[in-house]
C-alpha positions as CSV (number, residue, x, y, z in Angstrom):
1,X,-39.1,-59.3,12.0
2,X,-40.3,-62.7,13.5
3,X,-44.0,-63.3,13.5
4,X,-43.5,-65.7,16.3
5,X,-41.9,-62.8,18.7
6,X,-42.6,-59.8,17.6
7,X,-39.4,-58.1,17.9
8,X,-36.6,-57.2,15.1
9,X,-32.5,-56.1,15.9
10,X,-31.5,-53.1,15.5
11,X,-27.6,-51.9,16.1
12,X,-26.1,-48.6,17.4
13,X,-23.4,-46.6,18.1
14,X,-23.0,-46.4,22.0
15,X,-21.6,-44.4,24.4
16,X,-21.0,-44.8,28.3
17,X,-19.2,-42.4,29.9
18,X,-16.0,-42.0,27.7
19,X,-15.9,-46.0,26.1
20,X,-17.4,-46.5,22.7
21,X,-18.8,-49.8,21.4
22,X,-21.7,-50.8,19.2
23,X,-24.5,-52.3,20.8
24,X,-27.4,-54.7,19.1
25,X,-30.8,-53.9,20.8
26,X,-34.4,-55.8,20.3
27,X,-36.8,-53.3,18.9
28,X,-40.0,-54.4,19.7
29,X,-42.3,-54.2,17.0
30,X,-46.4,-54.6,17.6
31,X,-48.0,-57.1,15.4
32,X,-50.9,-59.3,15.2
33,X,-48.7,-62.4,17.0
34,X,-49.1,-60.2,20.1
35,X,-52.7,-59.8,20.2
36,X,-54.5,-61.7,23.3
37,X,-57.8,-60.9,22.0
38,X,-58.8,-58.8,25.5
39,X,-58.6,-55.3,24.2
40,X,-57.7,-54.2,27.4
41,X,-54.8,-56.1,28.0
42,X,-53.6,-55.1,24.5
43,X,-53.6,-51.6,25.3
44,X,-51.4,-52.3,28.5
45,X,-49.1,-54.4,26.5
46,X,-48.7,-51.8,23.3
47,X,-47.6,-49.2,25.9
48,X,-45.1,-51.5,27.3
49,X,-44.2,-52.1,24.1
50,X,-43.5,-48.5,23.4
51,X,-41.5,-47.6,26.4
52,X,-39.3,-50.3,25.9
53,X,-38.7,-48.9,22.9
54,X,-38.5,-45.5,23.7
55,X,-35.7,-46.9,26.5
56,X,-33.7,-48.8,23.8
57,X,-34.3,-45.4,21.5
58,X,-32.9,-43.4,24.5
59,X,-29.6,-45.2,24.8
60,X,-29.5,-45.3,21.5
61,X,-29.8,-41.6,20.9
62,X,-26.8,-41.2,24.3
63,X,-29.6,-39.8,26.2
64,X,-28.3,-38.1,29.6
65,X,-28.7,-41.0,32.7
66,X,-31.1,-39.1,34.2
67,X,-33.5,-39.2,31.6
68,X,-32.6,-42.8,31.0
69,X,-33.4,-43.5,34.7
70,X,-36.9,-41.5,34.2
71,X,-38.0,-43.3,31.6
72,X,-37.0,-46.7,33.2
73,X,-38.7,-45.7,36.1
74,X,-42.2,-45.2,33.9
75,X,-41.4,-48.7,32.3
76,X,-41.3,-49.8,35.8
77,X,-44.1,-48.2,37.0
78,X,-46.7,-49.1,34.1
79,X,-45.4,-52.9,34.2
80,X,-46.2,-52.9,38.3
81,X,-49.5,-51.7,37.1
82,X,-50.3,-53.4,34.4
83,X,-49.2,-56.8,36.1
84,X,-52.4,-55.7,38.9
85,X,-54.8,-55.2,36.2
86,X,-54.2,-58.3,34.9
87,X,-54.1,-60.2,38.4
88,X,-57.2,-58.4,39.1
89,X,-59.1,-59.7,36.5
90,X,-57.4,-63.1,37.3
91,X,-58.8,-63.1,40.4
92,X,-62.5,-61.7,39.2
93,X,-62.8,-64.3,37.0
94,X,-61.4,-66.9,38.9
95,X,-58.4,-68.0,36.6
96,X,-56.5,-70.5,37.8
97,X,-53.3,-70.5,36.4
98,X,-52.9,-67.2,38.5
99,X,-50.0,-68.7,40.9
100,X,-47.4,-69.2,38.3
101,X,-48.5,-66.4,36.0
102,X,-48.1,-64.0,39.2
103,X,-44.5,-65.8,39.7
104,X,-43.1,-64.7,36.1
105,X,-45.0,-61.5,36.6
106,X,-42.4,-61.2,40.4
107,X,-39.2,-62.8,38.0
108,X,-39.4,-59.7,35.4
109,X,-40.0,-57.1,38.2
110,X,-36.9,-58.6,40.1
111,X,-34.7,-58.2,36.8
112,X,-35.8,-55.0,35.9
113,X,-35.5,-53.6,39.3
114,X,-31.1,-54.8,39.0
115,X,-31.1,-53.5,36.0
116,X,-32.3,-49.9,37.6
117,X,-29.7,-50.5,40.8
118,X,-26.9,-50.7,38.3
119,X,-28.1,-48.0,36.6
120,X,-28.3,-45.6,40.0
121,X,-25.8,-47.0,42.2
122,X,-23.0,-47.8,39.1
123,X,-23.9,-45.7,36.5
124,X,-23.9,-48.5,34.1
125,X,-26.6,-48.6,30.9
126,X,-28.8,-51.4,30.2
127,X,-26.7,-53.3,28.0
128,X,-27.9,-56.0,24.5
129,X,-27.8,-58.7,27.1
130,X,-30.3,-56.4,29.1
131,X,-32.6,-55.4,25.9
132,X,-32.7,-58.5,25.3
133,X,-33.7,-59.8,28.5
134,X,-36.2,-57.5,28.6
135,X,-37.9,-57.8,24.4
136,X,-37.0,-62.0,25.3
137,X,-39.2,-61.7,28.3
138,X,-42.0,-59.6,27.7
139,X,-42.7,-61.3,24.1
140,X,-42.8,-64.5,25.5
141,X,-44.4,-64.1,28.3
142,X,-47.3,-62.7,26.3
143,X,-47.0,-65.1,23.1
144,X,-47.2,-67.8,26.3
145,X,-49.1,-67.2,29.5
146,X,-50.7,-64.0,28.6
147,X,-52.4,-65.9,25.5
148,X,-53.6,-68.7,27.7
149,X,-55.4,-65.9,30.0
150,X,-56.4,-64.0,27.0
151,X,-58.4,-67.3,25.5
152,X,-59.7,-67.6,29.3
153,X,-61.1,-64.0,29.6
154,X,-62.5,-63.7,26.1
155,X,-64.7,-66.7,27.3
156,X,-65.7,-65.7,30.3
157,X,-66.2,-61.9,29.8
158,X,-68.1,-62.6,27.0
């Protein structure tokens, strides 16, 4: 596992529809390199962290697509929310690298919301290119800008 990223690969037999492949998926694992020092943010992030996981385990495991879609659809859902909470405080506490954090916040939601299109409309799984969209994206974006607002809040909620 990388200290830097938080995130290890794992591989898998895969199965979609009747093709059969192996796949290599990011399993994200929490460690103190994701911590942003705002223990409510943390808590947001380690349940991201463990429906993406429970998404990779899903595919992993051949999963039906319905229940694939579901639990997408709760990733979804809690990263929509948590991305308010943290805007929310953004804007309480008058942050002001809010544009651009808000504009990667918009980028993920955009990619994850394809990957659920394909999923509905072409019954295709998330693929390793999409895993690792997804474990690339959300590790950095909290090793990077979630840090710098973490530092910010832990000053001024202090």
């Amino acid at each position: 596992m990388s200290a830097l990223t938080g995130f290890d690969n794992i591989s898998f037999p895969y199965s979609s529809l009747s093709a059969q492949w192996v796949v290599r998926v990011k399993n994200i694992s929490w460690d103190d390199s994701l911590n942003v020092d705002v223990d409510e943010i943390n808590d947001d992030h380690q349940k991201l962290v463990d429906l993406f996981n429970i998404l990779s385990q899903s595919v992993e495991e051949g999963n039906s697509f319905d229940y694939i879609d579901a639990v997408l659809e709760e990733l979804i859902t809690c990263t929509i929310w948590h991305f308010r909470h943290e805007e929310r405080l953004m804007v309480r506490y008058q942050y002001d690298g809010i544009e651009s954090h808000k504009a990667e916040h918009n980028d993920l939601i955009e990619g994850v919301r394809a990957m659920q299109v394909m999923l509905r409309e072409e019954n295709r799984l998330p693929t390793s290119e999409d895993f690792e969209y997804l474990a690339d994206w959300l590790t950095s974006h909290i090793v990077g800008q979630d840090m710098r607002l973490g530092f910010y809040l832990a000053e001024v909620m202090a």
